[in-house]
C-alpha positions in Angstrom: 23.7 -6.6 3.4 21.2 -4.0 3.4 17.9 -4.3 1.7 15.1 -2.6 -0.3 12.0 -3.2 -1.4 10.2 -1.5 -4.3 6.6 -1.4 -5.5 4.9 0.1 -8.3 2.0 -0.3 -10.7 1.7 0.8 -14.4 -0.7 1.1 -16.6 0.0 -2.1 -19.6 0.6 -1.3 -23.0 -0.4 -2.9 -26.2 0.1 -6.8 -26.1 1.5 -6.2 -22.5 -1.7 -5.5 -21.3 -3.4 -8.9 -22.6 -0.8 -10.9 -24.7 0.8 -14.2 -22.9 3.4 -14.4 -25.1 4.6 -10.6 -24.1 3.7 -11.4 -20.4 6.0 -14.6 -21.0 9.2 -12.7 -22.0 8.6 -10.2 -19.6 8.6 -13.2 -17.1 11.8 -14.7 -19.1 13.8 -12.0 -19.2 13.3 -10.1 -15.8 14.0 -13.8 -14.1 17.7 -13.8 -16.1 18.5 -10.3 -15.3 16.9 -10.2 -11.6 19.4 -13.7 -10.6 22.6 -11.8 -12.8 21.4 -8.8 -9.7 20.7 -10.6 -6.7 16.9 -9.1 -7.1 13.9 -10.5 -6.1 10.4 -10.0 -6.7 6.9 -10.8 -7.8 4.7 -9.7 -10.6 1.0 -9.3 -11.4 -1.4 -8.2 -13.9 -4.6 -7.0 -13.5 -6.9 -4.7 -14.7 -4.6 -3.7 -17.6 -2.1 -2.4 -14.7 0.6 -4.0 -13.9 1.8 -4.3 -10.3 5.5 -5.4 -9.3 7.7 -5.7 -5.8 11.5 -5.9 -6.6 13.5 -6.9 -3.8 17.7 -6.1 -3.5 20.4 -4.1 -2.7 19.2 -0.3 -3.1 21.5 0.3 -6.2 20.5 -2.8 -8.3 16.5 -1.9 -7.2 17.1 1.8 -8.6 19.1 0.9 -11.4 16.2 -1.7 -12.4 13.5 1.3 -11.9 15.5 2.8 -14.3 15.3 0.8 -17.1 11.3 0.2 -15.9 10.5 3.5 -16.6 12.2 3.3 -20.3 10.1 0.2 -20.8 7.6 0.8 -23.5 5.5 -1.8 -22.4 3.9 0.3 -19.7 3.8 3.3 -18.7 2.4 6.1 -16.0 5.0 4.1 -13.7 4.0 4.9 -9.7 6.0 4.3 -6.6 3.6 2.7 -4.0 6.4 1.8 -1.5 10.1 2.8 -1.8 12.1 1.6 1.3 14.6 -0.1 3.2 13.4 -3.5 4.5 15.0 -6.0 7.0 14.2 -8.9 4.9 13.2 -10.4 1.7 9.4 -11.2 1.3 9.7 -12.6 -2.2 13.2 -14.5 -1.2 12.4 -17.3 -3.3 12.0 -16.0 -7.0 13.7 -13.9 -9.1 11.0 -13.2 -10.7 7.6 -14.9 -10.5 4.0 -14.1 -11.5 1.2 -13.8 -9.3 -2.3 -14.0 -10.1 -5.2 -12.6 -8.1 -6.4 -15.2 -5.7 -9.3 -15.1 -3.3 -7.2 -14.1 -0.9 -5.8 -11.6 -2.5 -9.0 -10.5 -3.8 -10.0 -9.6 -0.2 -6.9 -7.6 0.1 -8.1 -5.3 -2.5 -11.2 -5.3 -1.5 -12.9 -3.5 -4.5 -10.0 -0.7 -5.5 -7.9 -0.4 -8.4 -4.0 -1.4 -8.0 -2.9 2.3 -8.0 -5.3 3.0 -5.1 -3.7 0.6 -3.0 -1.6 2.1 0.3 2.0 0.3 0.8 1.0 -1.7 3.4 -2.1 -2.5 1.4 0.2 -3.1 -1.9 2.6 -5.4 0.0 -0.7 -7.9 1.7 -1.8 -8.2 -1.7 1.3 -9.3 -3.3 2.0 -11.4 -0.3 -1.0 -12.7 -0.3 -0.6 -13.8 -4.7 2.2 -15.3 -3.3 1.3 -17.3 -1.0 -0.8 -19.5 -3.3 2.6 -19.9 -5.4 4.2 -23.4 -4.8 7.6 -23.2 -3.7 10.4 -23.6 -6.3 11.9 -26.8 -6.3 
């Protein structure tokens, strides 16, 4: 089955931007509707941006950036990487949260989440990740 591989950042809105709760049904319902798609993927906030990689089939990843963008939870939505990959990075959640690590921290390395190349965008995430214990 082919495969692709999305990332973007927003810019949070409202309770999105600092609110568990809202951060908590985001989490809640993207996990339900990502396994009913076959999608993978991590999320992070930071800096009042959001930052996402969503990982599928190309029609179930566009079809998900659709409803993204009518999201009114963020908004200034930005494609940092939009491609066709061999494999899944993020295989093993639906949908997870990542937080900044120091690891990750390096992979920034002082800029802001939109500022980030893909390769840059996909180390980062990758490297969130990697702190994550494995689902059981």
């Amino acid at each position: 089955m082919p495969l692709h591989r999305a990332i973007y950042v927003s810019d949070a809105v409202g309770g999105a931007a600092t609110s568990l709760l809202v951060l908590a049904e985001i989490l809640g319902a993207s996990d339900r509707n990502n396994r009913r798609d076959g999608l993978t993927g991590v999320l992070m906030r930071h800096g009042g941006r959001f930052m996402q990689a969503i990982e599928g089939r190309r029609a179930d990843v566009d079809r998900l950036m659709d409803r993204l963008r009518a999201d009114p939870r963020h908004e200034n939505l930005r494609l940092l990487s939009d491609q066709d990959v061999s494999e899944r990075l993020f295989r093993e959640w639906p949908m997870t949260l990542v937080e900044m690590t120091p690891d990750a921290t390096r992979v920034l390395s002082g800029a802001t989440l939109d500022q980030l190349s893909p390769d840059r965008a996909e180390a980062l995430l990758s490297a969130a990740a990697g702190a994550l214990p494995l689902p059981a």
